[in-house]
N, C-alpha and C positions, 0 to 999 in steps of 0.2 A: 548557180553560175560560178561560184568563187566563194569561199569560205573567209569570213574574216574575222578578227578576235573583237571583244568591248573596246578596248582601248584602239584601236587601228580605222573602228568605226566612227568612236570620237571625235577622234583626229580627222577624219575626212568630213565630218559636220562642222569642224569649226573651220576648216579650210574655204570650202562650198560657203561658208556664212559668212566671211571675213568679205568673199568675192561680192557676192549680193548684196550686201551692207555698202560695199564701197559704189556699188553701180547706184543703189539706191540715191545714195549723198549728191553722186557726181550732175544729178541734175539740176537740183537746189539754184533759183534764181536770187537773183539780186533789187532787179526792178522790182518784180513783186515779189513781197516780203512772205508770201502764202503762195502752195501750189498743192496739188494734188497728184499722186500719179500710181500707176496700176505695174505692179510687180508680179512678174512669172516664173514660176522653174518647175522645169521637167521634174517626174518624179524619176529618186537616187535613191541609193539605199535602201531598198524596198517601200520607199515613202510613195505618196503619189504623189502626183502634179498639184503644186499651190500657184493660187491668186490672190493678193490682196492690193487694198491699196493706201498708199501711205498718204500722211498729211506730213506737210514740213511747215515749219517758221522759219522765218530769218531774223532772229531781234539784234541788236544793237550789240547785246554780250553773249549770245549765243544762239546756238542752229538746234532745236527738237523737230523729230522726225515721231510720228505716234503711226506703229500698226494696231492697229484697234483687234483684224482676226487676230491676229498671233498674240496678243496682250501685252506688245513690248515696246515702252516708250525711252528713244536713245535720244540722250540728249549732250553735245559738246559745247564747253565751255569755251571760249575765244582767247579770254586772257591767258591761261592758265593749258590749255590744250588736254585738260582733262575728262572724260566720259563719267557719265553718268547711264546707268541701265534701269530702266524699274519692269519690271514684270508684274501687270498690273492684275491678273487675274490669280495670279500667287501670292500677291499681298507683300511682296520681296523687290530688293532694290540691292544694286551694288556698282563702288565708285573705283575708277582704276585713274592712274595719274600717265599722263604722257609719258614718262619713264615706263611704266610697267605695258604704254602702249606697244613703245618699241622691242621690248623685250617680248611681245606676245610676237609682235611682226619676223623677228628674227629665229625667234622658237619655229615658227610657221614653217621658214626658211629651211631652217635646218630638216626639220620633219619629213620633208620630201626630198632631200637627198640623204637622209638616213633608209627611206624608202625606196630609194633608187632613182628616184628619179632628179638626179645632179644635171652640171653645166649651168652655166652663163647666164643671166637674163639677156634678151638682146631685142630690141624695140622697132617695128616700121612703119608707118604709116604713108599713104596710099588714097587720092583726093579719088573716086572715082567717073566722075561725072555725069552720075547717076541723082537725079533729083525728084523732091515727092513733096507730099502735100499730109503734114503729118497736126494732126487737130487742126488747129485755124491756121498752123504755120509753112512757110512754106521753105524745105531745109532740102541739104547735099549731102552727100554720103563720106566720108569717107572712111577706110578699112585699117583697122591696128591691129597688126599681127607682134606675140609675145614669143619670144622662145627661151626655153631654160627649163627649170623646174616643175613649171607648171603651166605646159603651153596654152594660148587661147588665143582666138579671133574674135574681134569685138567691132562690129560693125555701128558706127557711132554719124547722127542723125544730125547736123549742126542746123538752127536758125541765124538767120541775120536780126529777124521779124521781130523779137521777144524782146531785144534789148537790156540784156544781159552782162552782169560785171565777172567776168571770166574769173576773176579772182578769189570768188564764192569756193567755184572749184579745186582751183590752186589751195586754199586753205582749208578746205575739208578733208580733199587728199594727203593734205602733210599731217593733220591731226590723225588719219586714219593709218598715219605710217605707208604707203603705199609703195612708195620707192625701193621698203626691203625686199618686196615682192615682187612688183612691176616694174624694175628698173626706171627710165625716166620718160614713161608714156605720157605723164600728166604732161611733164615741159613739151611733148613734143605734139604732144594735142592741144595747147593752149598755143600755139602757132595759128589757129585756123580762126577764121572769124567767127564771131556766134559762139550759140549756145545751144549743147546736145540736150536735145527734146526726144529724142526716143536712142536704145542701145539694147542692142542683143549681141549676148555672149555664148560663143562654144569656147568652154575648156576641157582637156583632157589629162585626167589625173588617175594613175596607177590601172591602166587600163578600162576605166572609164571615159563615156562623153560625156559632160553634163551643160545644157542650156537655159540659160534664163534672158528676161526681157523687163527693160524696165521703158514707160513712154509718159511724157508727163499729158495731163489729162485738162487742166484746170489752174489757170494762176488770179491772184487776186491779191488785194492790200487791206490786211484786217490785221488788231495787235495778234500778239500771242497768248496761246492760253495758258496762262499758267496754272489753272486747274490740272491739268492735261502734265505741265512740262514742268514740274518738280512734286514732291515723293509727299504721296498722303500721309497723316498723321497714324501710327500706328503699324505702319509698314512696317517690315523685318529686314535689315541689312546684315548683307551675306558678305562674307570674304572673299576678293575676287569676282573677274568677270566672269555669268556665266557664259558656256558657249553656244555660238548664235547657230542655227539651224538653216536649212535652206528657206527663203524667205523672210527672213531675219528671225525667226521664232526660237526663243531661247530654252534650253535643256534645263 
């Protein structure tokens, strides 16, 4: 279809992974401190189609997310706004600080208008009055359209039902830097009541579509495991983030 170099490939894996990762987070409840939920992306890059599903915590000092297929447990720190990565079937772990988050966010930035595809981020959202019945909940639709660098539509699922501290959200997205990207979608999606329990995304990047789906599955109130959400003894720590793959699977 299109020839492209290593590095250009790269770059559009951690782009694609940067997205997924954030859609991943953005469901994260508050009420219950445990949820489960089922992640999809079309196959890119000559990848196929992944499914997995993620577990999250919510603890008191911070948010782990464990994909168990892809072997990658992400875990953010609250205080401090720093990531933690461990790739747990590589035996490898690496720690980046919210400074080096924004600078990955703005690198990101730059990357696709060094690619061409420049302008504005510019943000709409759009209640449709379209409503469904998504696991036990029962939620409305509304539609966020992105334009700029990296256009997307993201059709995002809200509940009333769940009982939900919106604020989960707001502060996942700011630790994941989002705003260099997304202009100010989060501010202008935390307007709406509830809490998105399912979201699918089309974006389009250097003549690419690419789609993913993230729907929570399963909530509950159990501690955290910290087996799971800090780095076995013995692990190797790498320099720098690696970059996260579609489905969040790390390179």
């Amino acid at each position: 279809m299109f020839a492209q170099s290593g590095r250009s490939s790269r770059r559009r894996t951690l782009l694609v992974g940067a997205v997924c990762l954030v859609a991943a987070v953005a469901t994260a409840q508050a009420g219950s401190n445990y949820l489960e939920q089922v992640v999809k992306t079309a196959g890119v890059m000559g990848q196929p189609p992944t499914e997995s599903t993620q577990k999250i915590w919510i603890g008191e000092g911070a948010y782990c997310i464990q994909d168990e297929a892809n072997g990658i447990v992400t875990v953010f720190d609250k205080a401090t706004g720093n990531l933690l990565v461990i790739q747990t079937q590589k035996k490898k772990y690496a720690e980046m600080t919210k400074e080096q988050l924004q600078g990955m966010a703005s690198m990101g930035l730059e990357m696709l208008k060094q690619m061409g595809q420049g302008g504005e981020v510019k943000v709409t959202t759009s209640k449709t009055g379209n409503t469904a019945k998504i696991g036990s909940w029962q939620a409305y639709e509304v539609v966020v359209e992105i334009g700029g660098p990296m256009p997307m539509t993201i059709n995002v699922w809200f509940s009333k039902d769940v009982g939900i501290d919106q604020q989960v959200w707001a502060e996942l997205a700011d630790m994941m830097q989002t705003n260099a990207m997304f202009g100010d979608a989060t501010e202008k999606l935390a307007s709406f009541e509830g809490y998105p329990v399912k979201q699918t995304v089309e974006m389009s990047m250097m003549g690419m579509t690419i789609n993913s789906s993230t729907e929570v599955t399963l909530t509950a109130t159990k501690p955290m495991d910290k087996t799971v959400c800090t780095v076995p003894a013995g692990f190797e720590k790498i320099e720098g983030l690696m970059p996260m793959g579609p489905g969040g699977g790390a390179r």
